[in-house]
C-alpha positions as CSV (number, residue, x, y, z in Angstrom):
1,X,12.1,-23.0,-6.1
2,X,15.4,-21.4,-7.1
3,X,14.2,-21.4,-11.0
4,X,10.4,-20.2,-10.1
5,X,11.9,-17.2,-8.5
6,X,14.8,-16.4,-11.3
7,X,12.3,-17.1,-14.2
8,X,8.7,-16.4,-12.9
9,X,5.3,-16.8,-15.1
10,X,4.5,-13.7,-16.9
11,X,2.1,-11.1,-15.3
12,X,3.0,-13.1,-11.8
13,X,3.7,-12.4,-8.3
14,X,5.3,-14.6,-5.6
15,X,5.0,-14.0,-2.3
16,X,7.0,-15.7,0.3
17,X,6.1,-15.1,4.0
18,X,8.7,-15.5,6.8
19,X,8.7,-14.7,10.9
20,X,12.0,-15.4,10.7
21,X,13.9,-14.6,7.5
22,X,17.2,-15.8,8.9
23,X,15.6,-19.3,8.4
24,X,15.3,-18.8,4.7
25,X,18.6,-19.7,2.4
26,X,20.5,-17.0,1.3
27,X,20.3,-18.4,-2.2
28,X,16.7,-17.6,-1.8
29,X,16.6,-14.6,-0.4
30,X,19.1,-13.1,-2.6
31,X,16.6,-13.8,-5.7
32,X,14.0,-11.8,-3.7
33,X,12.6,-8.1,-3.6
34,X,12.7,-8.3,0.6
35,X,9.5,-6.0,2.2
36,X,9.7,-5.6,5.5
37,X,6.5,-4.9,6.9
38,X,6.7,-2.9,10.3
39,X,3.5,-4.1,12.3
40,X,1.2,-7.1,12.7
41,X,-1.9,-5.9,10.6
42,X,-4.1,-5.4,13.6
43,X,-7.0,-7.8,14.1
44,X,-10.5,-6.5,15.3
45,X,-9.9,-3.4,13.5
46,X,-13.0,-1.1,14.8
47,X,-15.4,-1.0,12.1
48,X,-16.0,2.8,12.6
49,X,-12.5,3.3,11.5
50,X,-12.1,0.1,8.6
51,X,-15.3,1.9,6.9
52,X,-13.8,5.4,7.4
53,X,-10.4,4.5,5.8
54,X,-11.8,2.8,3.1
55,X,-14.1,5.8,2.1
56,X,-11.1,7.5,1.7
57,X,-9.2,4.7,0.0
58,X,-12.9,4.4,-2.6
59,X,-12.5,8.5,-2.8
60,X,-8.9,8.2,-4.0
61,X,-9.2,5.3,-6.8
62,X,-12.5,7.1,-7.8
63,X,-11.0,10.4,-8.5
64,X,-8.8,11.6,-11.4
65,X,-5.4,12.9,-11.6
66,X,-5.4,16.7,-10.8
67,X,-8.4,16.0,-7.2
68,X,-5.3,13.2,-6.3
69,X,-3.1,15.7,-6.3
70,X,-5.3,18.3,-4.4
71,X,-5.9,15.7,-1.4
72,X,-2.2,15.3,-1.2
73,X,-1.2,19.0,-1.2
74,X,-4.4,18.6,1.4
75,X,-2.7,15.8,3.3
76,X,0.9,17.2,3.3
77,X,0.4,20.1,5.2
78,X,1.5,18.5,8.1
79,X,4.3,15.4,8.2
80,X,2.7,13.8,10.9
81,X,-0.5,13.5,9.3
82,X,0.7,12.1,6.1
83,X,2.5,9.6,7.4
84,X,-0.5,8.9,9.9
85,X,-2.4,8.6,6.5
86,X,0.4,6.2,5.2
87,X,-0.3,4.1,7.8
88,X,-4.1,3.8,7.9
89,X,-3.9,3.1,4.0
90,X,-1.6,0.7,4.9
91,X,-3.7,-0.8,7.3
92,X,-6.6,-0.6,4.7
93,X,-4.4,-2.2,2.0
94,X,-3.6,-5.6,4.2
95,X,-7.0,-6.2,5.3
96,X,-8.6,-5.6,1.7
97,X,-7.9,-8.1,-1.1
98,X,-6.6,-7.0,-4.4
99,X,-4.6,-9.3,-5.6
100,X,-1.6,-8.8,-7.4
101,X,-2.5,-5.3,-7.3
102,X,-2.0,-5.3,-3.3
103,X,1.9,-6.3,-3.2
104,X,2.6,-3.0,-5.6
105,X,0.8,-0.8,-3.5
106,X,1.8,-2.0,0.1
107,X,5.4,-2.0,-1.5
108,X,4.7,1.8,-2.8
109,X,3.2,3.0,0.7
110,X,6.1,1.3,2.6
111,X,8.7,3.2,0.4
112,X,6.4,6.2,0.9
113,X,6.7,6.4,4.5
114,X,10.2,5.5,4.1
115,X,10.6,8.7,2.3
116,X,8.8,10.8,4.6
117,X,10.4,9.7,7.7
118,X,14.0,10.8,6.1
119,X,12.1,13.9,5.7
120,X,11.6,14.4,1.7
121,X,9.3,16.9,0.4
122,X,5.6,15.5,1.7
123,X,3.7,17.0,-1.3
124,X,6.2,15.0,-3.6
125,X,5.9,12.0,-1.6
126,X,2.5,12.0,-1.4
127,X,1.3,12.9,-4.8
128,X,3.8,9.9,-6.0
129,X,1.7,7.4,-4.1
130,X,-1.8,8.8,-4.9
131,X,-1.1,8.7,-8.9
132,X,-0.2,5.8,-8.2
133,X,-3.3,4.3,-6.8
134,X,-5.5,2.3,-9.2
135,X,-8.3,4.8,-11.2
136,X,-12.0,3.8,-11.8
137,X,-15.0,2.7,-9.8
138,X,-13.5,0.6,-7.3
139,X,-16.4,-0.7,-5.6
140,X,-13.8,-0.6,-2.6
141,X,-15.7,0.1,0.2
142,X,-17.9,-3.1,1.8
143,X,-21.6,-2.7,1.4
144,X,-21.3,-0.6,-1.6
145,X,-21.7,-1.6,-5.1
146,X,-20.7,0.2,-8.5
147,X,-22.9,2.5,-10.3
């Protein structure tokens, strides 16, 4: 285990669950990039919302650079809002499966709402994470397929 995690496969990422990380050996955990996820994803998400949040989330990775930016000057306005928004997306990003793709962006919404909760500028924060969504056709949201 100790040599998987010190010399990993190319393009590869490992990720190692605990309830409990005290359980885990130090040796391990010291070869680990530790993300501490604050909530149990909630189960029996209302569908109203799931679909809402990910037509935003399908909005996002469908638009380019300078409309990102707009929605999170749009989304900044208020701290609250953008760390409510953090946490819906989030929500979104545990519940929808991308692969190797899903680790880095949980990761990057966790730091973001690290950030905004010690109060860094919101636009900043915000326009970090957006840019660095994944671009294209998603074909994110369920029931909808790529045109």
């Amino acid at each position: 285990m100790l040599k998987l995690l010190e010399e990993p496969p190319r393009n590869t990422f490992i990720i190692l669950c605990s309830q409990n990380p005290d359980l885990l050996l130090t040796t391990v955990v010291s070869r680990c990039q530790v993300i501490r996820l604050r909530d149990k994803p909630q189960r029996n998400i209302p569908k109203k919302i799931l679909n809402s949040q990910f037509l935003i989330l399908d909005s996002i990775v469908k638009s380019g650079v300078g409309e990102r930016l707009k929605m999170a000057d749009e989304i900044a306005k208020n701290r609250e809002e953008a760390i409510r928004f953090c946490q819906a997306q989030l929500m979104i990003w545990r519940e929808k499966i991308f692969k190797a793709q899903s680790a880095k962006t949980i990761h990057l919404i966790l730091k973001t709402l690290n950030m905004l909760e010690a109060n860094v500028n919101s636009k900043l924060a915000l326009e970090n994470l957006l840019l660095h969504y994944p671009f294209g056709r998603s074909g994110i949201v369920p029931g909808r397929t790529n045109r």
